[in-house]
Backbone as a ProteinNet text record, in pm:
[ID]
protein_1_A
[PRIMARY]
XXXXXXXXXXXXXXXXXXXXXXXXXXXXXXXXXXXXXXXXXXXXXXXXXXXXXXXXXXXXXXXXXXXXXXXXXXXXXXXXXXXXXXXXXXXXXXXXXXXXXXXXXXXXXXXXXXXXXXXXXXXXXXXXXXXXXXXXXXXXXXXXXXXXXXXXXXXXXXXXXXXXXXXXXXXXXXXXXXXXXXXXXXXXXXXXXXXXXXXXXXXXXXXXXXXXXXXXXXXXXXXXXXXXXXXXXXXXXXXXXXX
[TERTIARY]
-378.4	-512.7	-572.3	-705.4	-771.9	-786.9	-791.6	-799.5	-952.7	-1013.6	-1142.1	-1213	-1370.4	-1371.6	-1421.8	-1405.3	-1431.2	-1586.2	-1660	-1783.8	-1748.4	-1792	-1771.9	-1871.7	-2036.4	-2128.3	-2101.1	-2109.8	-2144.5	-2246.6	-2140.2	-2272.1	-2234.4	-2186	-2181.4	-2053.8	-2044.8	-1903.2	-1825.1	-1714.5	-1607.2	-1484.8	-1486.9	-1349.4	-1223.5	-1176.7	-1036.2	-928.1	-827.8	-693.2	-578.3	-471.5	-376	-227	-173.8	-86.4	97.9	169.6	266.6	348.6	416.1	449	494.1	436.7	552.4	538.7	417.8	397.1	525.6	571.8	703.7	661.2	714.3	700.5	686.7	526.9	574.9	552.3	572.5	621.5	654.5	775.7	933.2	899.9	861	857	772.2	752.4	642.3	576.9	765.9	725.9	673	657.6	608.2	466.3	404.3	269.6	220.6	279.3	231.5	204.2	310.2	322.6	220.5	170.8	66.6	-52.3	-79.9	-197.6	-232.7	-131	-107.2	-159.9	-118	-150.9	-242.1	-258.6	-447.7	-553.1	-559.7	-664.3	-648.7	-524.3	-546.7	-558	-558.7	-638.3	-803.7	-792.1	-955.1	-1032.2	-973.8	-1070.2	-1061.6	-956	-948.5	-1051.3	-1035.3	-1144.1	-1253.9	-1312.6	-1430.1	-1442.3	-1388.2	-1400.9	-1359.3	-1491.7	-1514.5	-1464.2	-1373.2	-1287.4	-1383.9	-1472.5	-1515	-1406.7	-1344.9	-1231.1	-1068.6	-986.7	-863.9	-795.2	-657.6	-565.2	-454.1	-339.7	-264.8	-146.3	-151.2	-14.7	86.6	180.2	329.5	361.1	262.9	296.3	163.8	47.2	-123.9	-181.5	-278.4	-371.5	-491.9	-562.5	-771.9	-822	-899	-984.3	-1101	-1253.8	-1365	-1369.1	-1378	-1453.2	-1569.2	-1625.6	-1745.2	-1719.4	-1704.1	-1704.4	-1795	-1770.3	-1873.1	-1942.6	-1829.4	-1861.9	-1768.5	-1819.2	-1765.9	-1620.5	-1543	-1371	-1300.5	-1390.1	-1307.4	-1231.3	-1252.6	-1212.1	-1060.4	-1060	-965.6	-862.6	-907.4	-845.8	-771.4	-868.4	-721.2	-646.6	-724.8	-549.3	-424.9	-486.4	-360.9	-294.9	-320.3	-261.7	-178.6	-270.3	-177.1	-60.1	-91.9	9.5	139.3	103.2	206.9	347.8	220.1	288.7	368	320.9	409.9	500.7	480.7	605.4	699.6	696.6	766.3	880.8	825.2	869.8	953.2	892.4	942.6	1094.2	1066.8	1180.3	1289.4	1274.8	1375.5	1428.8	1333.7	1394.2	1465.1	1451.3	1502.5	1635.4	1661.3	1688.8	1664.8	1586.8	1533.1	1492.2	1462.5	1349.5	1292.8	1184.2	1114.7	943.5	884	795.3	702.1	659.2	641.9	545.5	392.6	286.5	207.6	156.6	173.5	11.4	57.3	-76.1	-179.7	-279.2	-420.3	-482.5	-518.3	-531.7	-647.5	-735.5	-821.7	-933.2	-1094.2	-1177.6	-1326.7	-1425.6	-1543	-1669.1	-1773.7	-1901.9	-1948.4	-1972	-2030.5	-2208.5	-2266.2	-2437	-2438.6	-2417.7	-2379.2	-2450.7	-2602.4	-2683.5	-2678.3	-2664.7	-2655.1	-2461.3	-2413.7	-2218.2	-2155.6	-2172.5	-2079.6	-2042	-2074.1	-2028.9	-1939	-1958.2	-1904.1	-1785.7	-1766.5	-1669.7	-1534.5	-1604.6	-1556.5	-1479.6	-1518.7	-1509	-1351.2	-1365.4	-1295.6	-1161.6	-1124.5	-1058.1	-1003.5	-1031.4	-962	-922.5	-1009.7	-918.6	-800.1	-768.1	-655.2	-531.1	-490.8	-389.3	-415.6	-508.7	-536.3	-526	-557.4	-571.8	-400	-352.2	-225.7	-117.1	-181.7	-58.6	-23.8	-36.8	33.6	-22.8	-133.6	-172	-292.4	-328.3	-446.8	-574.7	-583.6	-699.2	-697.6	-804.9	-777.4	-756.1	-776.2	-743.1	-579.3	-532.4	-362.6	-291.2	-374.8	-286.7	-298.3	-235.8	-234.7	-308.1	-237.4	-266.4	-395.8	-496.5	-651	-753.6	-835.3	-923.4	-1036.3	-943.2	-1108	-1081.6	-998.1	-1016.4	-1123.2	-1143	-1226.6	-1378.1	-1409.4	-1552.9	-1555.9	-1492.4	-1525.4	-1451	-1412.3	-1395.2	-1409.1	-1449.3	-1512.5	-1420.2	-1302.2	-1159.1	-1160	-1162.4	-1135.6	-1033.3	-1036.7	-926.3	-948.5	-931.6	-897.8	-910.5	-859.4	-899.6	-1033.1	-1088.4	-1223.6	-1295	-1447	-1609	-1656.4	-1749.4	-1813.6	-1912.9	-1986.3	-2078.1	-2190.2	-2312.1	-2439.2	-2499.6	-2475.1	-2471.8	-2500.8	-2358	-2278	-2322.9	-2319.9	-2402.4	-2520.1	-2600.5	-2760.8	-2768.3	-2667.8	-2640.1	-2674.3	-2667.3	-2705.1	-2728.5	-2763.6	-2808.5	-2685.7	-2553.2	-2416.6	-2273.1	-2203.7	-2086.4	-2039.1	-2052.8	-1988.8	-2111	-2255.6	-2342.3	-2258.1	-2285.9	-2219.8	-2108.6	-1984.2	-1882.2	-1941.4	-2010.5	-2002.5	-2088.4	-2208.2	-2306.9	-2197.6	-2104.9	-1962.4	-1943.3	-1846.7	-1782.8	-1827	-1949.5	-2025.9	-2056.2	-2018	-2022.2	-1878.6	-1840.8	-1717.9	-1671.9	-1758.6	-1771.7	-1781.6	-1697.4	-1725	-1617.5	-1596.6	-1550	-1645.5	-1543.5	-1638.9	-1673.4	-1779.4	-1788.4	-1706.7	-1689.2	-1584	-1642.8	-1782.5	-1806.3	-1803.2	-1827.4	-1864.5	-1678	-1590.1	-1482.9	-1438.2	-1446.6	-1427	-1506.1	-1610.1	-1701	-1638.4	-1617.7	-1522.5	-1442.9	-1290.6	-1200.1	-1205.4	-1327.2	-1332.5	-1385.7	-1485.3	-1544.4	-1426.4	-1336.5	-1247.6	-1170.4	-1172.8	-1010.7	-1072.1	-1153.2	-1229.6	-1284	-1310.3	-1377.4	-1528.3	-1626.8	-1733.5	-1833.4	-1919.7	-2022.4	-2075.1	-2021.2	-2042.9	-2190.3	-2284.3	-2417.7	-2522.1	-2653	-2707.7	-2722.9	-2835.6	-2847	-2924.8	-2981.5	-3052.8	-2968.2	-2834.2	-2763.8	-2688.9	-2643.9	-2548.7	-2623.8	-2776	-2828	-2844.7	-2881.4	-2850.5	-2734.2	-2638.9	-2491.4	-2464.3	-2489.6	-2505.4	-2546.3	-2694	-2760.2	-2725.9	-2689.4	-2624.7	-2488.5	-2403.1	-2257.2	-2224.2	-2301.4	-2266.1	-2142	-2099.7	-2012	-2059.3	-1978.3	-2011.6	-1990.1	-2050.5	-2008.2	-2058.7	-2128.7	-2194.4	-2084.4	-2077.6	-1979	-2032	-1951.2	-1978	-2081.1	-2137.7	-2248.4	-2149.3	-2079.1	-2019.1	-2113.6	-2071.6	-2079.9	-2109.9	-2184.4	-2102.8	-1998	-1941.2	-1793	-1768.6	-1717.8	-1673.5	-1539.8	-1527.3	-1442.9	-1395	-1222.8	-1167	-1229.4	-1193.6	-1228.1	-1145.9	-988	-923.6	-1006.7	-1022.9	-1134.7	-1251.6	-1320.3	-1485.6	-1408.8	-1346.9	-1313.9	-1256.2	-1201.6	-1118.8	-1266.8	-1348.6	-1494.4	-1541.1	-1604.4	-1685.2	-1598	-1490	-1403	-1408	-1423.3	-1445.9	-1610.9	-1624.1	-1807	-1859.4	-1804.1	-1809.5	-1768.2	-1668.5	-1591.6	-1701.6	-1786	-1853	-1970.9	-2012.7	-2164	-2149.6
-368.6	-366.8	-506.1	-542.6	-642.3	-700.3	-857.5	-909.8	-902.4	-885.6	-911.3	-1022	-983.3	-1129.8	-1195.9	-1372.2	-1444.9	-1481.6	-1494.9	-1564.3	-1710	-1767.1	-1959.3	-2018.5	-1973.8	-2116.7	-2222.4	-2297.6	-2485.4	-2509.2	-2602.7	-2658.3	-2552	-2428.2	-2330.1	-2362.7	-2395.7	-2406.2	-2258.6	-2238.6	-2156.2	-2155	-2040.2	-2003.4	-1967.6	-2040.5	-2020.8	-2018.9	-1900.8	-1861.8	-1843.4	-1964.5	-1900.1	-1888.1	-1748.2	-1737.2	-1762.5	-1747.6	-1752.1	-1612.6	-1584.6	-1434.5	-1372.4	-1256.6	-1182	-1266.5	-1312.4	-1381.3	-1492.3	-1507.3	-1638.4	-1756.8	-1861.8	-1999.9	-2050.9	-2154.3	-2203.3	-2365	-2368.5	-2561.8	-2516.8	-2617.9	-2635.9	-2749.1	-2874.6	-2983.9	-3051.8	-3151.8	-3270.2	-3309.8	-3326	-3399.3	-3286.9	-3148.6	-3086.1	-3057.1	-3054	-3115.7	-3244.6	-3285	-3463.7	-3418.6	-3339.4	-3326.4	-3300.3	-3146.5	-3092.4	-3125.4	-3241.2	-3237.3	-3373	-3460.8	-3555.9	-3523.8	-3357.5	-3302.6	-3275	-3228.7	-3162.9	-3255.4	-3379.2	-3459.5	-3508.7	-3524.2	-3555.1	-3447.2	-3334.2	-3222.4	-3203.8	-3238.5	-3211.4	-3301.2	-3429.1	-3577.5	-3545	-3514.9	-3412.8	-3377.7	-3235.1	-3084.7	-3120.1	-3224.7	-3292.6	-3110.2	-3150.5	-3062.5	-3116.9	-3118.1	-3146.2	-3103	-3103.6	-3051.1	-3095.2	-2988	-3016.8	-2993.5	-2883.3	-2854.2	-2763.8	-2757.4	-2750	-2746	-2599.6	-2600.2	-2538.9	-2662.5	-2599.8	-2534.7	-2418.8	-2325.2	-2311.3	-2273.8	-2272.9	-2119.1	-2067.1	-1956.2	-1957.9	-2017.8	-1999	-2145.3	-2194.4	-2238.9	-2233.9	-2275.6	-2194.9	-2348.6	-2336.1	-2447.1	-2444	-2514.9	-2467	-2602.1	-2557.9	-2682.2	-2649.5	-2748.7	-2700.9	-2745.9	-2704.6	-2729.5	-2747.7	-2887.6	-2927.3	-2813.8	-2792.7	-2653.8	-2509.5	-2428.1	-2286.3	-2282.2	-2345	-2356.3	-2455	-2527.8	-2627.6	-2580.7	-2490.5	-2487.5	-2397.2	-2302.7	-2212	-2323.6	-2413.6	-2494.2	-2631.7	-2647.8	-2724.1	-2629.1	-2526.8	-2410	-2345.3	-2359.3	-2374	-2504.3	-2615.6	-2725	-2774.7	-2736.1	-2728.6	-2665.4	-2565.3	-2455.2	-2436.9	-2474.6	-2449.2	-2622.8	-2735.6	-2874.5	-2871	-2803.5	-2746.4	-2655.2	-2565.3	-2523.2	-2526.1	-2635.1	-2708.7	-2787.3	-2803.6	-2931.1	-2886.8	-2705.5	-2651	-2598.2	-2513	-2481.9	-2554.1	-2657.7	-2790.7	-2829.3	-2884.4	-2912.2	-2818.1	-2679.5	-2575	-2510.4	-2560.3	-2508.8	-2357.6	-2298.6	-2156.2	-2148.2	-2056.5	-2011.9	-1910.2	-1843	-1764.3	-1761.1	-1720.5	-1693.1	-1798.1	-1861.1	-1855.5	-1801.4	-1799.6	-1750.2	-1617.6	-1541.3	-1431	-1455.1	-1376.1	-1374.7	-1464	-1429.5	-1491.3	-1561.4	-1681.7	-1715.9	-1597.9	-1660	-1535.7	-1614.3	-1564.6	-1680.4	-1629.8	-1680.1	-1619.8	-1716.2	-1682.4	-1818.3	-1816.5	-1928.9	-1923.2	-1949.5	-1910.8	-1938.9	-2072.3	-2201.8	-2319.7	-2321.4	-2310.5	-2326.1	-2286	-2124.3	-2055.7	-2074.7	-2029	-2066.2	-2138.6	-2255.8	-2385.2	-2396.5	-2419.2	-2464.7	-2380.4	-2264.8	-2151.8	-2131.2	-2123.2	-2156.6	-2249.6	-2351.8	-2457	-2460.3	-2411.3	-2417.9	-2298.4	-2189.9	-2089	-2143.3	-2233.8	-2277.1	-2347.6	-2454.8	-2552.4	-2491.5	-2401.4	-2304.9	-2238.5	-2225.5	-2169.8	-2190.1	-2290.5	-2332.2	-2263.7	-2272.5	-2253.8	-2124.3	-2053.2	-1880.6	-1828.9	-1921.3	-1898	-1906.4	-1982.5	-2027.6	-2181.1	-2241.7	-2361.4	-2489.8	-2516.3	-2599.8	-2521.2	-2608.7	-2556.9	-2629.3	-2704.6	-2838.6	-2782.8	-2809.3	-2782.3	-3004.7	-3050.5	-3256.9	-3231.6	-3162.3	-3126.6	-3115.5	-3035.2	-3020.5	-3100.5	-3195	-3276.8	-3217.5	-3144.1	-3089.1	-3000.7	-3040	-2986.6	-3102.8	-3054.7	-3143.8	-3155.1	-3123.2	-3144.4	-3321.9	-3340.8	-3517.4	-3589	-3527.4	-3596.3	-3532.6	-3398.3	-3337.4	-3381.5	-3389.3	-3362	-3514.7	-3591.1	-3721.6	-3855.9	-3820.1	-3885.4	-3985.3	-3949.1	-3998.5	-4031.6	-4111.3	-4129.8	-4079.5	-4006.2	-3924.1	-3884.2	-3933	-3976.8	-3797	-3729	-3605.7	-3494.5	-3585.9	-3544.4	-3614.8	-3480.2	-3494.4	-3427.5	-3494.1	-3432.5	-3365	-3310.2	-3156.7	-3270.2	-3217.6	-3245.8	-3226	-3074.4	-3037	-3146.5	-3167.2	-3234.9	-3359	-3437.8	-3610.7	-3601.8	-3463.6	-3475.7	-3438.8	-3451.4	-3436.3	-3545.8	-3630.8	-3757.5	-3901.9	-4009.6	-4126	-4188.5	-4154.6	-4242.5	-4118.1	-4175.6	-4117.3	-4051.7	-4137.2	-4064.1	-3978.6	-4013.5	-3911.3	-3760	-3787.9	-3642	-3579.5	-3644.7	-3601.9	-3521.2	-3592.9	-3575.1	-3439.5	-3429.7	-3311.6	-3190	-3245.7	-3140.1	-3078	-3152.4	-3126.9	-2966.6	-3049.9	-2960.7	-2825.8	-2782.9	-2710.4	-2567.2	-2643.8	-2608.5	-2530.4	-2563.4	-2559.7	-2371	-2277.2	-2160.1	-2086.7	-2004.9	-1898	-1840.7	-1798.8	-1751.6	-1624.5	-1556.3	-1442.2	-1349.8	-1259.1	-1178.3	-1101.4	-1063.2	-1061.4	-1198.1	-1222.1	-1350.1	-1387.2	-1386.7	-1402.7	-1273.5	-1138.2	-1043.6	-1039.7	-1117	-1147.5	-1199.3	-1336.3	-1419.1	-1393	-1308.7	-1227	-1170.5	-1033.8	-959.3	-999.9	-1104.4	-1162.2	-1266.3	-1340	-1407.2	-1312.9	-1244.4	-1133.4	-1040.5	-969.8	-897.1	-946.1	-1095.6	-1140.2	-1130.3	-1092.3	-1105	-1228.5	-1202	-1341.4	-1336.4	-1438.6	-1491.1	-1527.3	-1463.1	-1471.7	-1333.4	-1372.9	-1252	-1175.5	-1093.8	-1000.3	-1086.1	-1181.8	-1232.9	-1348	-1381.2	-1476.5	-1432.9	-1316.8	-1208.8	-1174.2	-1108.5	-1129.4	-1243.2	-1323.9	-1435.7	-1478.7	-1493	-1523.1	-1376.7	-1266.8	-1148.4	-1205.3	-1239.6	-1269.5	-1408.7	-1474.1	-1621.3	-1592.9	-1477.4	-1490.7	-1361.4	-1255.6	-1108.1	-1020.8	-1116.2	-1113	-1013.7	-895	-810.5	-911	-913.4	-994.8	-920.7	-755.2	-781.8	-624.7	-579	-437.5	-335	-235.4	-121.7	-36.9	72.6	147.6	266.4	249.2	473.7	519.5	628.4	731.1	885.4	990.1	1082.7	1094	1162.3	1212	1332.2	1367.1	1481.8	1516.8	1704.9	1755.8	1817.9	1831.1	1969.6	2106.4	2146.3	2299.1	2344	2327.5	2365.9	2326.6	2200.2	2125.3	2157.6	2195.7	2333.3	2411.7	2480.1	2641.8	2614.5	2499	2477.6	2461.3	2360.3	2335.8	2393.2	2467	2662.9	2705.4	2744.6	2854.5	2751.6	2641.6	2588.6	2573.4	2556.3	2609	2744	2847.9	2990.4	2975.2	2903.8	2917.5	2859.6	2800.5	2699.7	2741.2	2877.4	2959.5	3058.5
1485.5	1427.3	1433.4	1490.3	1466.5	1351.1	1324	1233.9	1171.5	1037.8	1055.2	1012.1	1088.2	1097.4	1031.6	1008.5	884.7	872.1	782.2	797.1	742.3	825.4	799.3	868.4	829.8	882.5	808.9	931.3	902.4	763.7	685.9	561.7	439.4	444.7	304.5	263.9	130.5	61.2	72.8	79.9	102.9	-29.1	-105.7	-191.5	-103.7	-135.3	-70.1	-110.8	-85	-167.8	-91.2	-91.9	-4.8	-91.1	-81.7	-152.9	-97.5	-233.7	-186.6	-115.3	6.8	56.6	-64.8	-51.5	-232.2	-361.1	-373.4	-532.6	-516.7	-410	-469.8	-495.5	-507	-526.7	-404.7	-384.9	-298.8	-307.4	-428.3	-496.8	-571	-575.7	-653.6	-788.3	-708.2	-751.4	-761.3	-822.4	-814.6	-656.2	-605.4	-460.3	-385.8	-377.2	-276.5	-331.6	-480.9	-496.8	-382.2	-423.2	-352.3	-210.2	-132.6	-20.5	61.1	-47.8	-24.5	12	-139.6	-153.2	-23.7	-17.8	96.3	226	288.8	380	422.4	308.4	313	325.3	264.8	241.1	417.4	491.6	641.9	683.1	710.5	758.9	724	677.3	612.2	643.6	685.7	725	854.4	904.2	1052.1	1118.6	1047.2	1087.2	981.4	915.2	865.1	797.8	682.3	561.7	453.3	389.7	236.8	129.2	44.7	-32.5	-180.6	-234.7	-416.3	-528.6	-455	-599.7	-585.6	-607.4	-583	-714.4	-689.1	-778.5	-720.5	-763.7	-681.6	-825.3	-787.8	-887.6	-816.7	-915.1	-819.3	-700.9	-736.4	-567.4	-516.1	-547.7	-424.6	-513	-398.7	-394.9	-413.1	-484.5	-467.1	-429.1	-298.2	-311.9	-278.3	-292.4	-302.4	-204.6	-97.2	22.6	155.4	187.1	332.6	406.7	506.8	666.6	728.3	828.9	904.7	1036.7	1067.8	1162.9	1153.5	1203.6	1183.6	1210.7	1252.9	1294.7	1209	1169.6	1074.7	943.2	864.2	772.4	818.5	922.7	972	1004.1	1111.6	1182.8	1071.2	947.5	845.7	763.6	729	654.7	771.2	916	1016	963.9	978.5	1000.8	886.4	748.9	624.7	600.2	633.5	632.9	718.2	857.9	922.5	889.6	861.1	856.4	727.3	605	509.1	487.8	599.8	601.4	654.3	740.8	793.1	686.8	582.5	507.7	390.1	364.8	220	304.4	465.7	486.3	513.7	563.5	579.6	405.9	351.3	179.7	151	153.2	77.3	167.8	258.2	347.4	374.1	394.6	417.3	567.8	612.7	689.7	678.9	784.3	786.5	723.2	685.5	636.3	484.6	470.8	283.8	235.2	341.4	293.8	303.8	238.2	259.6	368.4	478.9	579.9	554.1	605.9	640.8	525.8	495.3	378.9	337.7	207.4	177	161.4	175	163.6	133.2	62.7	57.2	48.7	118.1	113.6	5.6	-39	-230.9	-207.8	-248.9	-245.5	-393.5	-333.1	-393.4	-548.6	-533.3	-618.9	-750.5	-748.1	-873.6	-913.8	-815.9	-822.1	-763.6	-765	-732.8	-871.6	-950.6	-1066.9	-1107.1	-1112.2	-1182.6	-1085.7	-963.8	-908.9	-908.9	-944.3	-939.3	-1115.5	-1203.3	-1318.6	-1313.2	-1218.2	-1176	-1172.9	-1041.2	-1036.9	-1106.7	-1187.3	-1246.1	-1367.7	-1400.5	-1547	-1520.9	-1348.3	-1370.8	-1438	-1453.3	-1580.1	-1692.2	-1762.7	-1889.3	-1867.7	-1799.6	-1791.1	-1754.9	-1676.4	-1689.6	-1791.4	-1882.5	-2042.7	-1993.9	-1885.8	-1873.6	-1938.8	-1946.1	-2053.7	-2175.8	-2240.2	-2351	-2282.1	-2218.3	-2161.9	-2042.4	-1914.8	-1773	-1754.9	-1849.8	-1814.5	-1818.5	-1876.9	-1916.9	-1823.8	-1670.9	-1528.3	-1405.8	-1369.8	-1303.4	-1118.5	-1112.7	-952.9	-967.2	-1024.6	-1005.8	-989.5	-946.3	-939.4	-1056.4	-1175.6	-1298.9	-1310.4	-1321.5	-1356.5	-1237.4	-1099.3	-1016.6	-1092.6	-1107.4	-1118.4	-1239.4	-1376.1	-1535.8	-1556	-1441.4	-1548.2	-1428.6	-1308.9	-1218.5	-1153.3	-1200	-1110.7	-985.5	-927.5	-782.5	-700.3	-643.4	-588	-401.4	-325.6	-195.4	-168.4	-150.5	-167.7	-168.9	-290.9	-349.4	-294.7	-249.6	-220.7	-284.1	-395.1	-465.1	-374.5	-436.7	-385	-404.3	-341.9	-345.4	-476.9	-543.5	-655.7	-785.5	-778.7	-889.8	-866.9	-761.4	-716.4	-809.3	-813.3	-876.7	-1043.4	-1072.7	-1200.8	-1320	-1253.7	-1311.5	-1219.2	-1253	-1232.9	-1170.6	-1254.7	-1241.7	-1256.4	-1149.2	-1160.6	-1337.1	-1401.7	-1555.2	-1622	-1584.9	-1660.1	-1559.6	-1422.8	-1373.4	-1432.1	-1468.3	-1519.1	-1635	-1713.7	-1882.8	-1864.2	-1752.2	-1749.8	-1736.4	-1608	-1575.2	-1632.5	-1741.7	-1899.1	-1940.2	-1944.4	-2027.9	-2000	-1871.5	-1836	-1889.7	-1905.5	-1968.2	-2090.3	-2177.5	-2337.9	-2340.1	-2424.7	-2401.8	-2365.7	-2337.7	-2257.9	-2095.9	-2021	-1881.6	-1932.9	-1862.4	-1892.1	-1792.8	-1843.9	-1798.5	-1673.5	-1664.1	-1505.1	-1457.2	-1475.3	-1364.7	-1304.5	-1406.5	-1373.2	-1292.4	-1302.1	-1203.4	-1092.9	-1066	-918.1	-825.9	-910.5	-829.7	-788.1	-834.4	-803.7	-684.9	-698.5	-621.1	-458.5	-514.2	-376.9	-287.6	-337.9	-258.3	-204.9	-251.9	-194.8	-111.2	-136.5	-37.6	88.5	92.4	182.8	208.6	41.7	-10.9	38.3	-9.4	-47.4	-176	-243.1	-375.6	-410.1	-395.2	-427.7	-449	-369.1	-468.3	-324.2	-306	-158.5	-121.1	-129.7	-20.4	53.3	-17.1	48.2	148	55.5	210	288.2	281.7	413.5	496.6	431.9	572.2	610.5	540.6	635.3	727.2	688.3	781.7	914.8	892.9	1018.7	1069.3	1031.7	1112.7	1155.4	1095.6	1120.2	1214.8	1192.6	1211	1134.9	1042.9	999.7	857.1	810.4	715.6	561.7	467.3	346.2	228.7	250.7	163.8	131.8	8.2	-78.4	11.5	54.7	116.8	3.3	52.5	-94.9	-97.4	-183.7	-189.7	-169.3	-73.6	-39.3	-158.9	-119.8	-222.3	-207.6	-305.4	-314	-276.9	-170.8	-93.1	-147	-171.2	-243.3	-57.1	-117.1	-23.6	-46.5	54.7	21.3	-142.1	-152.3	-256.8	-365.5	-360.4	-469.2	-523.1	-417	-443.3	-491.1	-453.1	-493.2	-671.4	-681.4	-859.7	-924.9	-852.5	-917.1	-1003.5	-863.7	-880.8	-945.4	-978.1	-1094.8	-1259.4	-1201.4	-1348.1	-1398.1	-1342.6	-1369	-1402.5	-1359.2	-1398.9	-1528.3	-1561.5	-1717	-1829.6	-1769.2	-1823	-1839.3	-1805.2	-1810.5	-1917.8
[MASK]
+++++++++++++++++++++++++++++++++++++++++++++++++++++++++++++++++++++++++++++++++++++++++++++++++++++++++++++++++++++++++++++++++++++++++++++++++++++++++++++++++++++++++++++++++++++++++++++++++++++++++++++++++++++++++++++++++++++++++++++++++++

């Protein structure tokens, strides 16, 4: 079966999820954090992709970055991926496999959900039980967006630059973003749109990555619901009961 296909224009930020094969682990340790995140930041200066936000958990990754052109972002989760696993199967001595298939990925319409995205990710700790703070987990990127950390890694978004006058008004506007609970759609959007291979915006965004990509992004519409024949026939006998 054909793979299908990705939408990735040049310039749109991208959700991105790559997991571990079978929910396993795929960091052990501190040092294969480091490794990681080591990797990535030279892949990405590479294939000139902008990395806003990142978390790395112990079996997947989410990271919210843009690509300069339509292959770049494919062309550093090859390079991450395969150069790391290079490194986990040698340490561990293992082989075979670690990640489960194709990473997973969706275009975000920056404006209304960059933030909310971005906010997505770095809560993952906290949504997981591992800290009470998202400042508490070292391997995210809230200390670069919410506390203006310098981090070799991190490009801030266009977004977030216009937030304020100075690096710390942006942080502190960040922050603030923070304060609350997510709402519980907005947190099942996100969900559904990375994994599906969605577009994280409204219909007029999926129409245009439609038409720049050809690429499908936007929810199929159900259909009616078509019964079997057995199924009509239980229907109709329960509807008679019902007159």
């Amino acid at each position: 079966m054909a793979r299908p296909l990705r939408a990735c224009p040049a310039g749109v930020p991208q959700h991105i999820i790559q997991r571990g094969n079978n929910r396993q682990p795929c960091f052990a340790c501190e040092e294969d954090f480091a490794a990681y995140a080591n990797w990535l930041d030279e892949a990405a200066t590479k294939f000139r992709v902008a990395i806003h936000a990142w978390v790395f958990m112990t079996n997947h990754v989410h990271l919210l970055a843009t690509p300069s052109d339509q292959e770049g972002l494919s062309r550093m989760m090859q390079s991450i991926g395969r150069r790391y696993v290079r490194y986990f199967n040698h340490a561990y001595r293992r082989s075979g496999t670690l990640w489960e298939g194709r990473f997973k990925s969706c275009v975000v319409d920056a404006e209304p959900y960059l933030f909310v995205c971005q906010r997505y990710i770095e809560l993952n700790p906290v949504r997981a039980g591992m800290v009470e703070h998202p400042g508490q987990y070292r391997w995210s990127s809230y200390s670069a967006n919410a506390e203006a950390k310098p981090i070799h890694l991190w490009t801030p978004h266009d977004l977030w630059l216009g937030l304020g006058r100075t690096d710390q008004e942006c942080a502190a506007r960040y922050r603030a973003t923070f304060r609350g609970q997510m709402d519980p759609e907005l947190l099942d959007q996100v969900r559904v749109t990375v994994n599906r291979g969605l577009a994280l915006g409204n219909d007029r965004f999926r129409h245009e990555i439609e038409r720049l990509t050809g690429v499908r992004v936007s929810p199929r519409k159900r259909g009616p619901k078509t019964c079997a024949p057995q199924e009509a026939g239980a229907m109709e006998d329960q509807e008679q009961l019902l007159l």
